[in-house]
C-alpha positions as a Markdown table, in Angstrom:
| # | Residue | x | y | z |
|---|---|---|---|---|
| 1 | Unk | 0.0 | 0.0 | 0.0 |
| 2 | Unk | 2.8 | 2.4 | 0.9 |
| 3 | Unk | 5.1 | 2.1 | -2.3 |
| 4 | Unk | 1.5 | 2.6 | -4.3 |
| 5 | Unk | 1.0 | 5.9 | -2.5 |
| 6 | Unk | 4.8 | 6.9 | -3.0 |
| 7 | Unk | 4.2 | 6.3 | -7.0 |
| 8 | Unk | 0.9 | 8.2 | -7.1 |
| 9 | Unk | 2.9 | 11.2 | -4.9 |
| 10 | Unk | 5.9 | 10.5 | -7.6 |
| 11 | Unk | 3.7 | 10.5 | -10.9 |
| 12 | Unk | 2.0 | 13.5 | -9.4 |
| 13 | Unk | 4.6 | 15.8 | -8.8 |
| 14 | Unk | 6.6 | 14.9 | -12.1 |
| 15 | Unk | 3.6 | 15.7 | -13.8 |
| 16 | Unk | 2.6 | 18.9 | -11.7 |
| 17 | Unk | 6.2 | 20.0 | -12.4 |
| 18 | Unk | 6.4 | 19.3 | -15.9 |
| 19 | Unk | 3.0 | 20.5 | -17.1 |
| 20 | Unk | 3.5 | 24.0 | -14.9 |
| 21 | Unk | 7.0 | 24.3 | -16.8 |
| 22 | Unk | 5.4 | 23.6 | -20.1 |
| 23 | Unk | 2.6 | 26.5 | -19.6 |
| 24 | Unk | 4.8 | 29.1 | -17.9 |
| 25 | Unk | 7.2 | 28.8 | -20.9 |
| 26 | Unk | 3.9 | 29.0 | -23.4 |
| 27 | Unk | 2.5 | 31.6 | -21.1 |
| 28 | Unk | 5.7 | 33.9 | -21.4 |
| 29 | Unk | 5.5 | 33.8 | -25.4 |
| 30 | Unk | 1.5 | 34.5 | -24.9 |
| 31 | Unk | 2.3 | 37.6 | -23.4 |
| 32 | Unk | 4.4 | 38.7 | -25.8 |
| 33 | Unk | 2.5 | 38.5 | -28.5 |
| 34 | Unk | -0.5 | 40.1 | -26.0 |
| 35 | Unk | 1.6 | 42.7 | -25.6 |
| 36 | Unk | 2.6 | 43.4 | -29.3 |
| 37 | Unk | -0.8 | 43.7 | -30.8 |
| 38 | Unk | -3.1 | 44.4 | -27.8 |
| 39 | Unk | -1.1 | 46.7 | -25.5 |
| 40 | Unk | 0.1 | 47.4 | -22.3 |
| 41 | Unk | -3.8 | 48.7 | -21.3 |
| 42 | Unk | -5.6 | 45.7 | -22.1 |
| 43 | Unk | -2.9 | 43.3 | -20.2 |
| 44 | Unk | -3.5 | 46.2 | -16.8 |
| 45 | Unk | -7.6 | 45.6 | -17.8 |
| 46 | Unk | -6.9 | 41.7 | -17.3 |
| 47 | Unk | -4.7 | 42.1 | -14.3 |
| 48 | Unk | -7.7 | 44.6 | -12.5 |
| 49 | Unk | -10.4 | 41.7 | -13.6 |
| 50 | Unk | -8.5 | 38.8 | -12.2 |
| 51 | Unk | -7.6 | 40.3 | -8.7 |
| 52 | Unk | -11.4 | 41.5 | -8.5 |
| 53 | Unk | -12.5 | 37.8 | -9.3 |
| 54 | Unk | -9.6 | 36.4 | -6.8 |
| 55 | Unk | -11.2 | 38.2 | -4.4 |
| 56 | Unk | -14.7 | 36.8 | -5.4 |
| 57 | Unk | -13.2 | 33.5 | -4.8 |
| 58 | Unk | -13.0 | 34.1 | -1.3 |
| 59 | Unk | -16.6 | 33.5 | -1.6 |
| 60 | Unk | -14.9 | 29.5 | -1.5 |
| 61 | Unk | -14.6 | 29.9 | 2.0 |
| 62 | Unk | -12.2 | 26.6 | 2.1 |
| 63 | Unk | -15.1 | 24.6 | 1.0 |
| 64 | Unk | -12.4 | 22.1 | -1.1 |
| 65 | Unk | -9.9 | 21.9 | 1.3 |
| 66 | Unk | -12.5 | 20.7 | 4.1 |
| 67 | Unk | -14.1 | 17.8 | 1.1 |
| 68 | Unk | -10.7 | 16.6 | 0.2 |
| 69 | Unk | -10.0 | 16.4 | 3.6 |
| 70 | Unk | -13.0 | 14.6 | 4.3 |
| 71 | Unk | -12.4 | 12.0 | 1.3 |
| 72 | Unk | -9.7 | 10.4 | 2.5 |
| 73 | Unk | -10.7 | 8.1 | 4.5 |
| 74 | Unk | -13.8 | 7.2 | 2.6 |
| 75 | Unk | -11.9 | 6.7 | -0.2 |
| 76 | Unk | -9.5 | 4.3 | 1.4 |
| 77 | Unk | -12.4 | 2.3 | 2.8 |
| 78 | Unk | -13.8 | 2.6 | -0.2 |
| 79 | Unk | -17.0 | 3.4 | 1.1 |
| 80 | Unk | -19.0 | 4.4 | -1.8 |
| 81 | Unk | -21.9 | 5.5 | 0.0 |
| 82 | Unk | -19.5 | 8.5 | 2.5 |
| 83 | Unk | -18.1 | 9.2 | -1.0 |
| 84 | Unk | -21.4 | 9.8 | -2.5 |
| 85 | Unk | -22.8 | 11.9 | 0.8 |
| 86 | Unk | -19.5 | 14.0 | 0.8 |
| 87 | Unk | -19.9 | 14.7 | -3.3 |
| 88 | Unk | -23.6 | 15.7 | -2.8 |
| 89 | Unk | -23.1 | 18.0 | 0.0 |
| 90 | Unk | -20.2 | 19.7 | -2.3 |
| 91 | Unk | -22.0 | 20.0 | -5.7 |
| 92 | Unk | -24.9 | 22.0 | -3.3 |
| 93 | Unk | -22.5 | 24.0 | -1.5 |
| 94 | Unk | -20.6 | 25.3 | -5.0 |
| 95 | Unk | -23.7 | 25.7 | -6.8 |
| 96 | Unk | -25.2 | 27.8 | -4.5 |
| 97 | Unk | -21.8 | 29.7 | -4.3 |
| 98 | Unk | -21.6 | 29.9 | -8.0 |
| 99 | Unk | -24.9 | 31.8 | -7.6 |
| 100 | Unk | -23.9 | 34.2 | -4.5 |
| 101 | Unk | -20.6 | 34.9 | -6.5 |
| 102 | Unk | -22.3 | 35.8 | -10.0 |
| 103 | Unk | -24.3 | 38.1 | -8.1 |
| 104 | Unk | -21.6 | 39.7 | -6.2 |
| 105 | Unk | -19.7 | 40.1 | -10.0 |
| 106 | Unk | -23.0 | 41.4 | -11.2 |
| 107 | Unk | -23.0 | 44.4 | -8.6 |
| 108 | Unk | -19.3 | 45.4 | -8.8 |
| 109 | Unk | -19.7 | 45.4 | -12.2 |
| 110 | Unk | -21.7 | 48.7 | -11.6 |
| 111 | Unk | -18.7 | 50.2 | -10.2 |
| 112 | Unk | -16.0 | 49.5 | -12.9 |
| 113 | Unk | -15.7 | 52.9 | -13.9 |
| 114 | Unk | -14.7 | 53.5 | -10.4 |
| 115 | Unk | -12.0 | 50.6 | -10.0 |
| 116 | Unk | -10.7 | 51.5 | -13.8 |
| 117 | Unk | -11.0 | 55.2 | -13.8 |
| 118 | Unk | -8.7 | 56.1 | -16.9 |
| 119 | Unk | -10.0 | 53.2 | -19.4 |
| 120 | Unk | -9.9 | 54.1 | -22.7 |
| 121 | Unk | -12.2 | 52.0 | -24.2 |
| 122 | Unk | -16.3 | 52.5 | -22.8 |
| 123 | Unk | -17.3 | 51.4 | -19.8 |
| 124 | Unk | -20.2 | 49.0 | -21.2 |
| 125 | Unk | -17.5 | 47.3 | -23.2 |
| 126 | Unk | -15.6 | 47.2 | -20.2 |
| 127 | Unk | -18.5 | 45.5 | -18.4 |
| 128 | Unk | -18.5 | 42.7 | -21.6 |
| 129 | Unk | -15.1 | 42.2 | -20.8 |
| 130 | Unk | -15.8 | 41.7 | -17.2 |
| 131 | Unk | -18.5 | 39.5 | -17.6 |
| 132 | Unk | -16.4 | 37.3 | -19.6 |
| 133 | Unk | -14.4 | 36.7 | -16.8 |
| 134 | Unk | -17.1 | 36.4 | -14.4 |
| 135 | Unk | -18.4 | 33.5 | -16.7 |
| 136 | Unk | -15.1 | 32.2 | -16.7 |
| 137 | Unk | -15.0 | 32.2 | -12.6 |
| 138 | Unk | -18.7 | 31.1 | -12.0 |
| 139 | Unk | -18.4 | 28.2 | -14.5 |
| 140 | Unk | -15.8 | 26.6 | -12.2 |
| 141 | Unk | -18.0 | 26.1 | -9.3 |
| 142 | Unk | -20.5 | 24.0 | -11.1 |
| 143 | Unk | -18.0 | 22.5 | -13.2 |
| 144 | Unk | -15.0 | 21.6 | -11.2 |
| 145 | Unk | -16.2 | 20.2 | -7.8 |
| 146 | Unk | -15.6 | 16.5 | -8.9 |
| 147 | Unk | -11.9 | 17.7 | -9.4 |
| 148 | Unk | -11.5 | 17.1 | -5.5 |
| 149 | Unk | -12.3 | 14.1 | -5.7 |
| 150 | Unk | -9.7 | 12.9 | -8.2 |
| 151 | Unk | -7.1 | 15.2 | -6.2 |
| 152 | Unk | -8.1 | 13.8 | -2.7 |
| 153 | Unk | -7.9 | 9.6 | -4.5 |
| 154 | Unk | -4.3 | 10.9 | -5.4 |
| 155 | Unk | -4.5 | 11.2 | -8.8 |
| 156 | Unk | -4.3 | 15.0 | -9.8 |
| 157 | Unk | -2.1 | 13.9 | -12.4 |
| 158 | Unk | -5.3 | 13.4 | -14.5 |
| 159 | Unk | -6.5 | 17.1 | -14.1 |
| 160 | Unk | -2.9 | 18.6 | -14.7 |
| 161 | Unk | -2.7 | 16.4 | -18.0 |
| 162 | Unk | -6.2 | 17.6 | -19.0 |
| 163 | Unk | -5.4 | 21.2 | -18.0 |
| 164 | Unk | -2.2 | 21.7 | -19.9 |
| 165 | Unk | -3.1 | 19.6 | -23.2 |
| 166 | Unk | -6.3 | 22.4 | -23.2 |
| 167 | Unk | -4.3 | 25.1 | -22.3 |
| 168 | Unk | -1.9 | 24.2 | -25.2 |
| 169 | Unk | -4.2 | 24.0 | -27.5 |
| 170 | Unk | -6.2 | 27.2 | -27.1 |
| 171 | Unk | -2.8 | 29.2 | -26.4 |
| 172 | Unk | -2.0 | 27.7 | -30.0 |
| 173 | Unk | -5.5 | 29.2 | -31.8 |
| 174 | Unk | -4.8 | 32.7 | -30.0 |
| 175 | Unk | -1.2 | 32.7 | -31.8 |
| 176 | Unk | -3.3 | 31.3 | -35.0 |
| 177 | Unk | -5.9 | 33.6 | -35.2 |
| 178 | Unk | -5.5 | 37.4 | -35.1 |
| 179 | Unk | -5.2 | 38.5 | -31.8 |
| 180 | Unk | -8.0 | 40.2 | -30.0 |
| 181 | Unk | -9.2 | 40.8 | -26.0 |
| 182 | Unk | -12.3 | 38.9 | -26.9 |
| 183 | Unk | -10.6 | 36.1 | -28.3 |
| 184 | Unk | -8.1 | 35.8 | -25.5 |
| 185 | Unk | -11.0 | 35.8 | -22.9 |
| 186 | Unk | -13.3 | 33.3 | -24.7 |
| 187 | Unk | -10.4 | 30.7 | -25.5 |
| 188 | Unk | -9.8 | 31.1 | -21.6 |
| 189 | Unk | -13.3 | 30.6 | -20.6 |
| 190 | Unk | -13.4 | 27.5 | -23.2 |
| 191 | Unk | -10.3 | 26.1 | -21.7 |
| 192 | Unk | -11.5 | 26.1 | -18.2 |
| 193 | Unk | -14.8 | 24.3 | -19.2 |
| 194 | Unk | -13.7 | 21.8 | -21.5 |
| 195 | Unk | -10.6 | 20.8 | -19.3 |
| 196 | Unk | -13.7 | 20.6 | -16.7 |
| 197 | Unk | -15.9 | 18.3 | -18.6 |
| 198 | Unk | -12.9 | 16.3 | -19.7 |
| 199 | Unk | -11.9 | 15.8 | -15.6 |
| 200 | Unk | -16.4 | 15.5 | -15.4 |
| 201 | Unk | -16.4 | 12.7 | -18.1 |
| 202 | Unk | -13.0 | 10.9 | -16.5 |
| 203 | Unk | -14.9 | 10.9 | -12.7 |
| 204 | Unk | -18.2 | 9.8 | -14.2 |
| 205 | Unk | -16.7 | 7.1 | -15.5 |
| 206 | Unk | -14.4 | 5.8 | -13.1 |
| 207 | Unk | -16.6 | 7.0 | -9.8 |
| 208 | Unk | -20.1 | 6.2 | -11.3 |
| 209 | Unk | -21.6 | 6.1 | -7.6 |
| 210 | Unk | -21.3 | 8.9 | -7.0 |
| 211 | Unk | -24.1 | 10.2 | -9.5 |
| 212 | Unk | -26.4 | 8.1 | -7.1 |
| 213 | Unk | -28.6 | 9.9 | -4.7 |
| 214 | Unk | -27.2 | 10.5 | -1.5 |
| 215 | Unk | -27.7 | 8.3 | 1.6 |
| 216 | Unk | -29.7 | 10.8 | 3.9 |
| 217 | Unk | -28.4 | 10.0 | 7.2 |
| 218 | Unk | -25.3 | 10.1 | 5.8 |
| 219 | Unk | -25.8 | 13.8 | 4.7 |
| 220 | Unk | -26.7 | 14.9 | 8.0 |
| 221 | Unk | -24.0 | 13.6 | 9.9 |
| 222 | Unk | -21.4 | 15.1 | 7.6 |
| 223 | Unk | -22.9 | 18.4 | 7.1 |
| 224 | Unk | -22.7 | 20.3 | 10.8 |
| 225 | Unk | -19.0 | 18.5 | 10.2 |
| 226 | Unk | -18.3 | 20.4 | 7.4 |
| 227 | Unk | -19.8 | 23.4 | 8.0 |
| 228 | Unk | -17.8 | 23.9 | 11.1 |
| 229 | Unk | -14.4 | 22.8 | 8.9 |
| 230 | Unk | -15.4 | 25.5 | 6.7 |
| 231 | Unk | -15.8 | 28.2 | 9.4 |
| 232 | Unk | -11.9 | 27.0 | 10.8 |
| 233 | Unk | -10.7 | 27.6 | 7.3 |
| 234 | Unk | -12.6 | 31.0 | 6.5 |
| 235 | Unk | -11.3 | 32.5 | 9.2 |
| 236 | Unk | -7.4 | 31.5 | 7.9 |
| 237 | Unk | -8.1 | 32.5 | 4.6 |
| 238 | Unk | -9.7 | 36.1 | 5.6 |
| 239 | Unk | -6.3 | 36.4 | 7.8 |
């Protein structure tokens, strides 16, 4: 059992290492050509949008950290029915926090004239561009919960494959085509939710379970757990 844990932690990190080292080297030639034909203005629009939408995120409140942490030992036992009851209490929490976080986005949308005060370009076609971020942000939290459970059975590997094999490919179409804001934010938004599907597809098919309805009882006993769990972390992650 050990030296099968040490390979997943090995085959994890190579891959972690490599596939970060493969997109920060993309990433850096990316920019460049950003910066060429878009300009400095639209790469400080895109920095403003992403430390706005990082600060949305804290709408997370540690949510994934507490589920992973609470799959472990299900998933060793390999008790199907905790693994189901831990996944149905997650998918409910994101989705409602996908909903409390496009609202939130919706609001300080209003005031992007504010945050941005010397944009060039108007502010409702700044709003288009920071709604296609927001989509981009909100999509994850209905999209990407079943991610923790392939990261808390040790095999992240699979989403760091599926990541940087999208990545690459819509990095590649942005150098293809002729580069634009739009095009840079919509190829984004597509990579996050086809990588997401792809890791959706991979989970449905090797945890089918956990599509099941979840045991009740089950529910109850873990949700006061992870509530609480939640509360410990939100308080970390606000310090």
């Amino acid at each position: 059992m050990n030296s099968v844990r040490t390979h997943k932690v090995y085959v994890n990190s190579t891959v972690t290492l490599v596939s970060q080292i493969a997109q920060i080297i993309l990433g850096f030639f990316v920019r460049k050509i950003f910066i060429k034909y878009l300009g400095v203005e639209y790469l400080g629009y895109n920095s403003v949008f992403v430390n706005i939408l990082q600060l949305l995120n804290l709408a997370d409140l540690g949510i994934g950290v507490a589920i992973t942490s609470y799959l472990y030992k299900p998933l060793a036992e390999n008790d199907k029915a905790r693994i189901t009851a831990i996944m149905g209490i997650y998918k409910k929490l994101y989705s409602i926090l996908g909903v409390v976080v496009l609202a939130i986005g919706l609001v300080v949308s209003i005031f992007l004239n504010v945050l941005i005060p010397d944009a060039t370009c108007g502010i409702w076609y700044l709003r288009i561009l920071f709604y296609i971020n927001l989509i981009g942000t909100v999509s994850t939290y209905f999209l990407a919960y079943k991610r923790t459970l392939l990261i808390a059975d040790q095999k992240s590997y699979l989403t760091n494959v599926a990541d940087t094999i999208v990545y690459f490919v819509m990095q590649l179409l942005f150098l293809v085509f002729k580069p634009s804001y739009i095009v840079y934010l919509s190829l984004n938004i597509a990579k996050n939710i086809i990588s997401n599907i792809a890791v959706s597809i991979k989970v449905n098919k090797d945890y089918k379970y956990i599509n099941q309805k979840p045991n009740r009882e089950l529910v109850k006993e873990y949700k006061p757990q992870i509530v609480q769990y939640v509360k410990d972390v939100f308080v970390s992650r606000i310090g």
